[in-house]
N, CA and C of each residue as an Amber inpcrd file, in Angstrom:
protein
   624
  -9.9790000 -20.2660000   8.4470000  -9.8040000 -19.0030000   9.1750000
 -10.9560000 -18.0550000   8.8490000 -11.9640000 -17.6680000   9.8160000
 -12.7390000 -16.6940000   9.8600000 -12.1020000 -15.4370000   9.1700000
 -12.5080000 -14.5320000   8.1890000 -12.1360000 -13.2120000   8.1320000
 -11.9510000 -12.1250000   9.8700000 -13.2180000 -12.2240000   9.9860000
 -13.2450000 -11.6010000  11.5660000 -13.7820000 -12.0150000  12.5350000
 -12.8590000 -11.5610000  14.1830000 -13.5840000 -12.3020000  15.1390000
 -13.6470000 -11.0390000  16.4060000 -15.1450000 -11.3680000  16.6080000
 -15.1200000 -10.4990000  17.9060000 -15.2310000 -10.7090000  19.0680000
 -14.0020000  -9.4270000  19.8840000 -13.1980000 -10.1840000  21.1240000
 -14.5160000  -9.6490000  22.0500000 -15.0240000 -10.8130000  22.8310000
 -16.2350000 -10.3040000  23.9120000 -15.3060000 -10.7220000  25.3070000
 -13.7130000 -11.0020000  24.9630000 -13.5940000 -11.4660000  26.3290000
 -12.5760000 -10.3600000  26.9740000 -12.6590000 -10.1010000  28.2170000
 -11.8550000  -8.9830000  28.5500000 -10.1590000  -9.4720000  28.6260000
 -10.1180000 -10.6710000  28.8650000  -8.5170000 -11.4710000  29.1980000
  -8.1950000 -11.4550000  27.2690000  -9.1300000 -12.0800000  26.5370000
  -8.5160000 -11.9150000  25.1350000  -8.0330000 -10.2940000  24.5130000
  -8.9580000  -9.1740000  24.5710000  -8.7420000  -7.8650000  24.6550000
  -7.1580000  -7.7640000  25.4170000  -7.1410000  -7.6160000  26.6000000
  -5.5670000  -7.4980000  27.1470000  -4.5130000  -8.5140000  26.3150000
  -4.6330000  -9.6090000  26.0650000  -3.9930000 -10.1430000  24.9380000
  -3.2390000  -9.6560000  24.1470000  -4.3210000  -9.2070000  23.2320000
  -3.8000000  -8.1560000  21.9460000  -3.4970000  -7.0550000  22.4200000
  -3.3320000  -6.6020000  23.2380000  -3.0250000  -4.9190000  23.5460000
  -1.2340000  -5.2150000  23.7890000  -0.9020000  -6.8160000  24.1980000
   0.6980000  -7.0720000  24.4050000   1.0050000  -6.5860000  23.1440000
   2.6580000  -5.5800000  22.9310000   3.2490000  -5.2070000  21.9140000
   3.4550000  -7.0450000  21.2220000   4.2960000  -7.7390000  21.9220000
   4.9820000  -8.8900000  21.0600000   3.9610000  -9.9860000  20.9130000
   2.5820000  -9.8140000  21.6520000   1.8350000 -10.9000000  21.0980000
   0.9960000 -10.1190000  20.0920000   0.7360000  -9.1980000  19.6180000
   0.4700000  -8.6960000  18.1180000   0.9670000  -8.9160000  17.4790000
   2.7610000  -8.7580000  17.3470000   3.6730000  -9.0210000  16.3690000
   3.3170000 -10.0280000  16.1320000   3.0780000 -11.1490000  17.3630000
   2.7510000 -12.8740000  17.0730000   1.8520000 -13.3070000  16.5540000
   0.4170000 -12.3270000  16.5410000  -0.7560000 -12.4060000  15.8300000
  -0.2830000 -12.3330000  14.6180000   0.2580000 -11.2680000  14.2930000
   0.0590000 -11.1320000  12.8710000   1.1700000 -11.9590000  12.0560000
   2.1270000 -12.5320000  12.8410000   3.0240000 -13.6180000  11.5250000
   1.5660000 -14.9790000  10.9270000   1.3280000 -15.3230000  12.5530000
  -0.0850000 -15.9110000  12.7130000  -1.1090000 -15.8110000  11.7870000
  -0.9670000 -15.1680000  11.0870000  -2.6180000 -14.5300000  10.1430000
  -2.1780000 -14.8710000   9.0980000  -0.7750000 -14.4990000   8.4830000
   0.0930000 -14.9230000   7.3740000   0.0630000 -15.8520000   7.2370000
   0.6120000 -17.2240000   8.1170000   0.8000000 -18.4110000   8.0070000
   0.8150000 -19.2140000   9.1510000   0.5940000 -20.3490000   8.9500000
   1.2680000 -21.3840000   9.9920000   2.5220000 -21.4740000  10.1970000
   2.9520000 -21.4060000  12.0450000   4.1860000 -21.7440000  12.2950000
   4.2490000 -22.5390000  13.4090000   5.5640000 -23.2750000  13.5000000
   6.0700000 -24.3470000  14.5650000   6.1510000 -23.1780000  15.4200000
   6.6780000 -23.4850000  17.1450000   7.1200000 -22.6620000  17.8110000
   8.7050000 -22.6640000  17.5100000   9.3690000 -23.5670000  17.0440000
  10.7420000 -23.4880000  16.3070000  10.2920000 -22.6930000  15.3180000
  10.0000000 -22.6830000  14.3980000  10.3150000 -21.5270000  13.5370000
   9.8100000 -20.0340000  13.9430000   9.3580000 -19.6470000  14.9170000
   9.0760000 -18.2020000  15.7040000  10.1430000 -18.1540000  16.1890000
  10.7290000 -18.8370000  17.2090000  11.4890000 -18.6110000  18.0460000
  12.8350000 -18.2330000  17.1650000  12.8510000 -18.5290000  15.7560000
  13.9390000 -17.9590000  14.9340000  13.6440000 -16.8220000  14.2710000
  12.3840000 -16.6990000  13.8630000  11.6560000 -15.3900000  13.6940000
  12.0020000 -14.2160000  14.4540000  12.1160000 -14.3930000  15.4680000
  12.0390000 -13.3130000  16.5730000  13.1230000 -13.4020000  17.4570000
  14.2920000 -14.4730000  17.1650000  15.1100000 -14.1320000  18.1320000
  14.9730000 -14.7650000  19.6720000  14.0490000 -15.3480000  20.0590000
  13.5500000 -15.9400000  21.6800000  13.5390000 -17.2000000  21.2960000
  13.9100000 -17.6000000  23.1010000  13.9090000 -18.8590000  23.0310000
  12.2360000 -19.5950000  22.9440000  12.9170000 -20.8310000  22.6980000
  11.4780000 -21.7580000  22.0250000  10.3600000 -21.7800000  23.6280000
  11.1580000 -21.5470000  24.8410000  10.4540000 -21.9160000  25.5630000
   9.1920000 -20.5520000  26.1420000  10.0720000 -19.1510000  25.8470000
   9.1900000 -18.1310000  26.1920000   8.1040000 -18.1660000  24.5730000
   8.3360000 -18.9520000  23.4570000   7.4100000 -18.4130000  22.5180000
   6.1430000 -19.7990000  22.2370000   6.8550000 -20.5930000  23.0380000
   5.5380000 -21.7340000  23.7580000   4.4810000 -21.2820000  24.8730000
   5.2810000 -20.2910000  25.3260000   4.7550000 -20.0720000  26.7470000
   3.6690000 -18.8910000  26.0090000   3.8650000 -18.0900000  24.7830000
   3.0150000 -17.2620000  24.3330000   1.9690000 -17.9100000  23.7010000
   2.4710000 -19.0790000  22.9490000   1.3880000 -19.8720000  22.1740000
   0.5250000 -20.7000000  23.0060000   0.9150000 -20.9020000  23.9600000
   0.2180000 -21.5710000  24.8690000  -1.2550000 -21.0360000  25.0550000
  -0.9740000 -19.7770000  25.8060000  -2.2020000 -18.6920000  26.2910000
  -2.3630000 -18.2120000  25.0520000  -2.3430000 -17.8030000  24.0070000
  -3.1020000 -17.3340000  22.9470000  -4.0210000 -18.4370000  22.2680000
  -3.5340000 -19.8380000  22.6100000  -4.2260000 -20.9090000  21.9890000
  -5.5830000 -21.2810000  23.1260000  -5.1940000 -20.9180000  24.4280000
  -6.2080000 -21.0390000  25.4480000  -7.3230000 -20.2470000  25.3180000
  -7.0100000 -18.8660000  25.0270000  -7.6220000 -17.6310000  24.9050000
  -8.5820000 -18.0390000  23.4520000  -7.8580000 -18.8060000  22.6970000
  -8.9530000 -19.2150000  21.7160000  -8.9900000 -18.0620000  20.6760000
  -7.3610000 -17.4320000  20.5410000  -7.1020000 -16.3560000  19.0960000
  -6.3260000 -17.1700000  18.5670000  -5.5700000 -18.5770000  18.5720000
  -5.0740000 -19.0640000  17.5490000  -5.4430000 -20.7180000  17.8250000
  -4.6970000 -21.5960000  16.8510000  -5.3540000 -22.8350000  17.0680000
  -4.3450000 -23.7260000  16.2090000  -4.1510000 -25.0340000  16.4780000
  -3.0280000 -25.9780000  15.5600000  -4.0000000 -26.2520000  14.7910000
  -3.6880000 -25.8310000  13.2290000  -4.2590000 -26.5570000  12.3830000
  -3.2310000 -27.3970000  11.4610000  -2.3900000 -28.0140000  12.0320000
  -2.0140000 -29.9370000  11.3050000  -0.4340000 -29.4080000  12.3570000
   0.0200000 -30.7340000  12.1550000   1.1000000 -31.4050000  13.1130000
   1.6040000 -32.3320000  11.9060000   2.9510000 -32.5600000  12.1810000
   4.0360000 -33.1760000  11.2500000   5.2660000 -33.7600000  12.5570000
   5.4400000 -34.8800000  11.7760000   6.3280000 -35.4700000  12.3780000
   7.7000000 -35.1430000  11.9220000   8.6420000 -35.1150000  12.4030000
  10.1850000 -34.4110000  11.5170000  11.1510000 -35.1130000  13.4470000
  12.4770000 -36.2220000  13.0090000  13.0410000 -36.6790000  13.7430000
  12.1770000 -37.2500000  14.9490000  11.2160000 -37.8680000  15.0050000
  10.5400000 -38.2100000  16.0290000  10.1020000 -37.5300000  16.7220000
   9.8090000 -36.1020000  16.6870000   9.3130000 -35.0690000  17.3280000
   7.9020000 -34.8380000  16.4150000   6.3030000 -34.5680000  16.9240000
   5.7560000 -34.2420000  16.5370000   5.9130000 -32.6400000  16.6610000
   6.1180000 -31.9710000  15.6460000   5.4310000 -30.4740000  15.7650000
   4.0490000 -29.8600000  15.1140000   3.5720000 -28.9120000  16.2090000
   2.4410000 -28.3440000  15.8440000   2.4890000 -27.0290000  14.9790000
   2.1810000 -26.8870000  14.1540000   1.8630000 -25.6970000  13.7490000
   0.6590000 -25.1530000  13.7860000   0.7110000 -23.3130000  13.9710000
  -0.5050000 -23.1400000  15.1680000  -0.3840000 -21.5960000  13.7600000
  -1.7570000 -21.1260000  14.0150000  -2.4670000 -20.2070000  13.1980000
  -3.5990000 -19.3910000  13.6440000  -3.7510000 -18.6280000  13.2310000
  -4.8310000 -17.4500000  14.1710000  -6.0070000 -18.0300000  13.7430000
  -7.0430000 -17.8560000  14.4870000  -8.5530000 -18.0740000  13.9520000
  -9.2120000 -17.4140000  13.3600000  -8.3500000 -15.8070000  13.0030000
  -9.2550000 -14.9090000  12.2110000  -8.2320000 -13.9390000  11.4760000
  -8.7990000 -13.1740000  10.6940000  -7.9130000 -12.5980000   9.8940000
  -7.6470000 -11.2020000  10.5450000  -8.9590000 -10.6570000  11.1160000
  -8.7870000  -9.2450000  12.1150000  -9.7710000 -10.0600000  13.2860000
  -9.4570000  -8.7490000  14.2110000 -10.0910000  -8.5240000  15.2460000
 -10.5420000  -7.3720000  16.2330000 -11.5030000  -7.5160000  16.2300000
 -12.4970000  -6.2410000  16.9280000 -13.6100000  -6.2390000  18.0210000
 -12.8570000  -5.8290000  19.3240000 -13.7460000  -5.7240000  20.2280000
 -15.1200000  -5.1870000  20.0120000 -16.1950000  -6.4380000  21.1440000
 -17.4350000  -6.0130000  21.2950000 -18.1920000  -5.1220000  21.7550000
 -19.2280000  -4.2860000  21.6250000 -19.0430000  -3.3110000  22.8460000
 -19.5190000  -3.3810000  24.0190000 -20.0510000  -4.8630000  24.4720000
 -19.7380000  -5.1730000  25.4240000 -18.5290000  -4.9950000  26.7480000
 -17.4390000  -4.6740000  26.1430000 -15.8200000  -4.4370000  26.4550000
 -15.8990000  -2.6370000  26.7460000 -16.7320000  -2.1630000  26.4380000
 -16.6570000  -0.4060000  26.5090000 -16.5930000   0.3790000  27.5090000
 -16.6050000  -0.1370000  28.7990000 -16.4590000  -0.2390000  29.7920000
 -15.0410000  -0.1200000  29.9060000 -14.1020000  -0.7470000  29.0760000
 -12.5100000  -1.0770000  29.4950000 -12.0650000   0.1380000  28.3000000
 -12.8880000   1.0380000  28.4480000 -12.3950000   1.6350000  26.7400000
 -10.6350000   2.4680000  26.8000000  -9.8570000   2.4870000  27.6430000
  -8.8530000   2.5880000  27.7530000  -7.8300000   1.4680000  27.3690000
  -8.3170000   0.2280000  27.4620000  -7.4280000  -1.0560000  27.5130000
  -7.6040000  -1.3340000  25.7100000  -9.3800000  -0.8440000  25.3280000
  -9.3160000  -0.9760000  23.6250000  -8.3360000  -0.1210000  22.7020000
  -8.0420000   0.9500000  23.3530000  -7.5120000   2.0730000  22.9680000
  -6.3510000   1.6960000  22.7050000  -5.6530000   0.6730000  23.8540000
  -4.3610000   0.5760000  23.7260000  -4.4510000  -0.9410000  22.5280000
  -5.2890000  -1.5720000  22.8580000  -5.5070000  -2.7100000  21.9070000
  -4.9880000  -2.2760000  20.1710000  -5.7380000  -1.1180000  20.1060000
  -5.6460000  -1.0080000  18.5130000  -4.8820000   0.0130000  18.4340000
  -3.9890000   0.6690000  19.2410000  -2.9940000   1.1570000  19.1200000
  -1.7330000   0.5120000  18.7980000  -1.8530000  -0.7510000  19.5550000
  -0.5980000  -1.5340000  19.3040000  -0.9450000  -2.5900000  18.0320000
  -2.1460000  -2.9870000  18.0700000  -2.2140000  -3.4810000  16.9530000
  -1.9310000  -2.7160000  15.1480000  -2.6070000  -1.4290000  15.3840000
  -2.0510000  -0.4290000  13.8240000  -0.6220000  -0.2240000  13.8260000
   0.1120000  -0.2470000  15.1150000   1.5640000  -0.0630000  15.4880000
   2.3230000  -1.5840000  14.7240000   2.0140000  -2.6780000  14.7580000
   2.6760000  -4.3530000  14.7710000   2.1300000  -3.9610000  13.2370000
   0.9030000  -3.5460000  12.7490000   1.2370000  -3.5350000  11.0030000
   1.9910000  -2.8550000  10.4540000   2.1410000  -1.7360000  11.3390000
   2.9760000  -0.4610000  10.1640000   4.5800000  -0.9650000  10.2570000
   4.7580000  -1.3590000  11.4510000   5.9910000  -2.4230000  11.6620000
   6.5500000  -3.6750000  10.7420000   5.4310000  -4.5650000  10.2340000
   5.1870000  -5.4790000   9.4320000   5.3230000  -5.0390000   8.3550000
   4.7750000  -3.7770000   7.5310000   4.9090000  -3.5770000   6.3600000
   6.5390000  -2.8520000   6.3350000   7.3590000  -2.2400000   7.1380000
   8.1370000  -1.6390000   6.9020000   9.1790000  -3.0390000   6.8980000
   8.9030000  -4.1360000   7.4120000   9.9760000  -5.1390000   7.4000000
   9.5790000  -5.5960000   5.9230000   8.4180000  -5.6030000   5.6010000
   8.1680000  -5.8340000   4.1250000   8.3920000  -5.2130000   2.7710000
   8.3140000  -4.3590000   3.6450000   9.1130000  -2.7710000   2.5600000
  10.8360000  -3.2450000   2.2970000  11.5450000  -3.3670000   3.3570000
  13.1100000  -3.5070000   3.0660000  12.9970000  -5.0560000   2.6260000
  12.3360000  -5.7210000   2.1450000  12.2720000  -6.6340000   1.8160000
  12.0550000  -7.1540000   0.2700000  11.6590000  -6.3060000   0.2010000
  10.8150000  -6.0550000  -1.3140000  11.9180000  -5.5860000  -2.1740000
  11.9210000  -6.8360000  -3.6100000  12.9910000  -6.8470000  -4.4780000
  12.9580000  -5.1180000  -4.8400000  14.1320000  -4.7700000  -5.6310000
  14.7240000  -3.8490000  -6.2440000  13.6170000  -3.3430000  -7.3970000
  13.2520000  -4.4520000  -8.1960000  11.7600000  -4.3760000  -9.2740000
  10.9630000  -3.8190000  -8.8790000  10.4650000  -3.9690000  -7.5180000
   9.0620000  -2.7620000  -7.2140000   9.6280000  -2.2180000  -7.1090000
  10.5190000  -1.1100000  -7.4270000  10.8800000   0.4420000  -7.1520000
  11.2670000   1.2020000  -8.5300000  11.0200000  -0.1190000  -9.6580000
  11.5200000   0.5600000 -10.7220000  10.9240000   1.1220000 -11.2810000
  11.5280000   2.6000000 -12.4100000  10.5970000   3.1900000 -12.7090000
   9.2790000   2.7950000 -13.5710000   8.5630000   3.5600000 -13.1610000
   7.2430000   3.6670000 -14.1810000   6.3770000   4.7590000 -14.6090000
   5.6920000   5.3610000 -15.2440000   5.0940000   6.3110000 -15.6590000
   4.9470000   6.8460000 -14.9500000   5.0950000   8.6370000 -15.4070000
   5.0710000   9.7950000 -13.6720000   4.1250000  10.3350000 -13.8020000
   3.0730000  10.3920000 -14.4940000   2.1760000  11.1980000 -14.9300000
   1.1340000  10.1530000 -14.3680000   0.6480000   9.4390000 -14.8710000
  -0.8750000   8.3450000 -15.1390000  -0.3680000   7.6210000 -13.7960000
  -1.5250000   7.6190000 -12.4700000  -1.2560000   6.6340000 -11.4620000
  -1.4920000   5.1420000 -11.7810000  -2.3710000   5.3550000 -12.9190000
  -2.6650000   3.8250000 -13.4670000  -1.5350000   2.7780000 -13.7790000
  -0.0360000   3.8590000 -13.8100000   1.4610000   3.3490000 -14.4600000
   1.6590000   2.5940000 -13.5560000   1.8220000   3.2620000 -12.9850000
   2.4890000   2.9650000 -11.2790000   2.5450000   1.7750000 -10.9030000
   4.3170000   1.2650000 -10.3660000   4.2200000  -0.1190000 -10.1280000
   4.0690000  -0.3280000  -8.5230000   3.7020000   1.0290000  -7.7580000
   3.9330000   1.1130000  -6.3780000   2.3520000   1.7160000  -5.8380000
   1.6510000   1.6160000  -4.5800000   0.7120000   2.2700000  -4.1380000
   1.3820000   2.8880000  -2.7350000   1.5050000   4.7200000  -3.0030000
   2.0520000   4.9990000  -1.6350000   1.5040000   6.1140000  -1.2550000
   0.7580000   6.6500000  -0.3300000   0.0510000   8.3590000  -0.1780000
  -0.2720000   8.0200000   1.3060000  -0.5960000   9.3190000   1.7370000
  -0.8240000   9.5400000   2.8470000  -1.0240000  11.6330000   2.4310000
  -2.0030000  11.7020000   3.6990000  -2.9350000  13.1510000   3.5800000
  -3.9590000  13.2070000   4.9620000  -3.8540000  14.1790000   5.2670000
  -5.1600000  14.7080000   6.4810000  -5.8100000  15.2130000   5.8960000
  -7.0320000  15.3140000   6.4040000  -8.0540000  16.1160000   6.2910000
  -9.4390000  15.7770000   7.2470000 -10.5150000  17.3920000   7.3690000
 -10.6200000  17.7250000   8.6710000 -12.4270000  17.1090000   7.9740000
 -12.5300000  16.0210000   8.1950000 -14.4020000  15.4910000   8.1170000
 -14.9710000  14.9210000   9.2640000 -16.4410000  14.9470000   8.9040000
 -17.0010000  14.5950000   9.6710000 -16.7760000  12.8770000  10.1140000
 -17.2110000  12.8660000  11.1300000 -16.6920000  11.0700000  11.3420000
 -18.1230000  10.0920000  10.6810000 -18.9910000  10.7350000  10.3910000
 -19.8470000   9.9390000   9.4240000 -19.1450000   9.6680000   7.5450000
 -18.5220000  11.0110000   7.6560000 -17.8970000  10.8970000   6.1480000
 -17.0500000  10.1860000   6.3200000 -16.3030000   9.8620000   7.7050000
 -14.8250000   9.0150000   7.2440000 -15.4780000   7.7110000   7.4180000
 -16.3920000   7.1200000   7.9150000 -17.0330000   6.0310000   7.6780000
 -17.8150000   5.5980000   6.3700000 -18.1810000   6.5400000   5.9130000
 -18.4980000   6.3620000   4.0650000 -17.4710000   6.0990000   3.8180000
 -16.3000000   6.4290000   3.8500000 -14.8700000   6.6150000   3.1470000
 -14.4840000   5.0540000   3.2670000 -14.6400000   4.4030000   4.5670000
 -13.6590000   3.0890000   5.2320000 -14.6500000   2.1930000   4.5430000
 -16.5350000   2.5090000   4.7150000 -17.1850000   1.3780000   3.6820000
 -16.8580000   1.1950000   2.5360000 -16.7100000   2.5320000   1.3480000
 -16.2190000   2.3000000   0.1270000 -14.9600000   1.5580000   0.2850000
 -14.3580000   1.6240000   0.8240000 -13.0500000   1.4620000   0.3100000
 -13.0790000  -0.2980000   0.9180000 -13.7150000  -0.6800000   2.0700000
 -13.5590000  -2.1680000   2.0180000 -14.2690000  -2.6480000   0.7800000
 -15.4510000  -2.3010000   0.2920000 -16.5950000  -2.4690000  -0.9560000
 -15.4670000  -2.0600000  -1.6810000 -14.4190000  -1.8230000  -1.8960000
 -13.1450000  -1.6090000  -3.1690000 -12.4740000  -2.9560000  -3.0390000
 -12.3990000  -3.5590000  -1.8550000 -11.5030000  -4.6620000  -1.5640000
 -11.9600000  -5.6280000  -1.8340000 -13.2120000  -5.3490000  -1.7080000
 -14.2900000  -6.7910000  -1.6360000 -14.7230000  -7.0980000  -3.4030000
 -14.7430000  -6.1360000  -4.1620000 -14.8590000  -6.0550000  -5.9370000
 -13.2040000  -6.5550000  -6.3410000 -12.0480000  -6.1460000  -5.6670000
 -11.2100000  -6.2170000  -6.0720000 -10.5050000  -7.9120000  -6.2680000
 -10.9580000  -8.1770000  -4.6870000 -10.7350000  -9.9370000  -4.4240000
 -11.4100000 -10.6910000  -5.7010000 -12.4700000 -10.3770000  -5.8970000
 -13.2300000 -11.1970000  -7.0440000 -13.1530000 -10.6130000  -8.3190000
 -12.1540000  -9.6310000  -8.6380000 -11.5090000  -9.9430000  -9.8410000
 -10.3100000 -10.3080000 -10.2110000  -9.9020000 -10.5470000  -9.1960000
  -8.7040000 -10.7890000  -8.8380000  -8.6770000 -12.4590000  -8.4390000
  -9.5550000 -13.2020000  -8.7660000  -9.8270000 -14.6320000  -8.1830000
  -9.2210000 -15.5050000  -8.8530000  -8.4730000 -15.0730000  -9.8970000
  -8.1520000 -16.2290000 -11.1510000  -6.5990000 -16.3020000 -11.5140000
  -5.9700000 -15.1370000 -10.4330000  -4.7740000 -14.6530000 -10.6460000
  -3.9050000 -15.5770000  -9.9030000  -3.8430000 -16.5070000  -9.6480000
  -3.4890000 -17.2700000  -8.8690000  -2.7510000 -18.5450000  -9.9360000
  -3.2240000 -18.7060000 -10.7710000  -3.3130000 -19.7080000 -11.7000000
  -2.5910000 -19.1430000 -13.2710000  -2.7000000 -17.7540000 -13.2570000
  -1.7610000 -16.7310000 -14.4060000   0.1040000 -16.5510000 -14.0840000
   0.4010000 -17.5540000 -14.5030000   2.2570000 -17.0670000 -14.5510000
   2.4660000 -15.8420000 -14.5170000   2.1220000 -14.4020000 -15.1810000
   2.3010000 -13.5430000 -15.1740000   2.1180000 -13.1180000 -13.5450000
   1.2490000 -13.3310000 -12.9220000   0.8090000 -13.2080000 -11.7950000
   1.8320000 -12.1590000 -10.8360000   2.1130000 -11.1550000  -9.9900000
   3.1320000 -11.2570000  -9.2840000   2.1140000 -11.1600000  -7.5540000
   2.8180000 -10.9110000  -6.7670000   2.6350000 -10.9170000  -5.3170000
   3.0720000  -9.7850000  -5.0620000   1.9240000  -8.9610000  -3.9230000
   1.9290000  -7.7770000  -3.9460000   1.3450000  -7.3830000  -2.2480000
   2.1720000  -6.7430000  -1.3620000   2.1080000  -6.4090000  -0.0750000
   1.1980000  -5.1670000  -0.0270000  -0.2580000  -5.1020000   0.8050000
  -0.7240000  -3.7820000   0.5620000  -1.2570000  -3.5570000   1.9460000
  -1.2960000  -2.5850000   2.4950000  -2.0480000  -2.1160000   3.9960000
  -2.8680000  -0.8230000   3.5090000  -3.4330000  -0.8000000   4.4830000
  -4.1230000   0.6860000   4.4430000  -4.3860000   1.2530000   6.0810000
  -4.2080000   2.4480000   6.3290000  -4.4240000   3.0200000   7.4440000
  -5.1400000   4.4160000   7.8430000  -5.5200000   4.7560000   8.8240000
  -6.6780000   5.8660000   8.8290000  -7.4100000   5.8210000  10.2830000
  -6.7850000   6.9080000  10.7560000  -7.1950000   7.1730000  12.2700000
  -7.5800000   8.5750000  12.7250000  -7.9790000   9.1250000  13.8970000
  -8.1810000  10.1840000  13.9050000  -7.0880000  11.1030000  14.4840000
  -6.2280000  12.1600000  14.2640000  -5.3230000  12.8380000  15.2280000
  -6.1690000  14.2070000  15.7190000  -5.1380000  14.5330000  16.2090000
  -5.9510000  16.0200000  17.5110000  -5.6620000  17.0440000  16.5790000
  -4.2560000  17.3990000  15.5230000  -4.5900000  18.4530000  14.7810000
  -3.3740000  18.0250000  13.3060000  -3.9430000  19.0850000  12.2950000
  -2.9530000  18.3680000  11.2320000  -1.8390000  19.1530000  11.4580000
  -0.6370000  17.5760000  10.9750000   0.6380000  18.4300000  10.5920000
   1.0860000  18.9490000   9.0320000   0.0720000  18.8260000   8.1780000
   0.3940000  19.5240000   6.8620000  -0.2160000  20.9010000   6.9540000
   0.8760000  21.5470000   6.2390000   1.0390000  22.9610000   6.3790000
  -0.0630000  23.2670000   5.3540000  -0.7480000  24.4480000   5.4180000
  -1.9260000  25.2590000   4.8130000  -1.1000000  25.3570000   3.6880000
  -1.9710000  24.7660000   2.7460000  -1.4680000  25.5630000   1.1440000
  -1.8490000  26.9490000   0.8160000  -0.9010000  27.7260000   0.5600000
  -1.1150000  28.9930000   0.4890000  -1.3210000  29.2610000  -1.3820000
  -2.3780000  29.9480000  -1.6560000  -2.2730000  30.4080000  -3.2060000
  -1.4710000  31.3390000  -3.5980000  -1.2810000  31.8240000  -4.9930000
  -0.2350000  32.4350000  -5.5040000  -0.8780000  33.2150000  -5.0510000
  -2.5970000  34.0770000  -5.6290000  -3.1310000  35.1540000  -5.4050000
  -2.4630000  35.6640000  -3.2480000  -2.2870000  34.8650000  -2.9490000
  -2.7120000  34.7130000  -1.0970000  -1.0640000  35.8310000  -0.9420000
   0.1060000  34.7640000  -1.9230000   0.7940000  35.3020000  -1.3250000
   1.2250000  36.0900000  -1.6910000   1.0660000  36.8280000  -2.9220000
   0.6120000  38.0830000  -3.4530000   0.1920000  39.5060000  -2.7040000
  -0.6540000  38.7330000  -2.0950000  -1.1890000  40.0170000  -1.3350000
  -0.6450000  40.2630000   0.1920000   0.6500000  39.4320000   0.0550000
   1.6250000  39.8470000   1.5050000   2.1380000  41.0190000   1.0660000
């Protein structure tokens, strides 16, 4: 699986902009699945979630990588070809249809993590040091603020260059019993105005 792939095709773009074929991308990115085991995933029958795998496998965003035999039935299990995806700007032209692309796509993660959230044993929530974030057995924040869009692009490089130091120290953890497994997203978009209220100082409100 490629880390990233870029969509130059306008039929793949409309693709991903479907609410339930994102959801389908992204079990997709996680793992390999039969179309029997989606179709229990999600509740639909096997034949509308063939009919999705079908055209996403045409479209050339996912692909069978191995097949197993089980009761004389071969099944395929099918997997995305990339880990993200990001239109070319070739596509800029359709910049309404991208809009909705990665709208629904940041929408199918924050979705994903909240099914991962009620999912998540009782242990990640237990306490830990309130003071030192270093304690902390949880990563959770969220904040606006009003920068330039060159600074929030310093901001999104560091912070993949955080991910990218982090993977490779993190390379050996795999093989440590202690080890645990740990769900993380990150998100960051632009809105039209903030909803956190102005912090007012003591001096400020003082002088009401």
């Amino acid at each position: 699986m490629q880390p990233m792939m870029i969509i130059r095709d306008y039929n793949q773009l409309k693709a991903l902009s479907d609410p339930f074929r994102v959801k389908l991308m992204l079990r997709l990115v996680e793992s390999p699945y039969t179309g029997q085991q989606l179709s229990e995933i999600f509740d639909l029958s096997r034949a509308r979630i063939h009919y999705h795998l079908r055209e996403l496998e045409k479209l050339g965003l996912i692909e069978i990588v191995k097949t197993e035999e089980k009761n004389g039935i071969i099944q395929k299990f099918y997997q995305s070809v990339a880990s993200g995806f990001y239109p070319d700007a070739s596509l800029m032209p359709h910049k309404e249809e991208i809009s909705d692309t990665k709208r629904q796509m940041l929408y199918a993660m924050l979705d994903r993590t909240m099914t991962r959230l009620m999912e998540a044993p009782s242990e990640a929530f237990e306490e830990a040091g309130p003071n030192d974030p270093s304690d902390w057995n949880i990563l959770a924040t969220s904040w606006e603020t009003k920068v330039t869009e060159e600074n929030f692009r310093w901001y999104t490089k560091k912070y993949f260059e955080l991910l990218e130091e982090f993977q490779t120290r993190v390379k050996d953890d795999k093989e440590n019993p202690d080890a645990k497994f740990y769900y993380m997203s990150g998100f960051g978009f632009q809105v039209d105005e903030s909803n956190f209220a102005k912090r007012i100082s003591k001096n400020e409100e003082d002088e009401k």
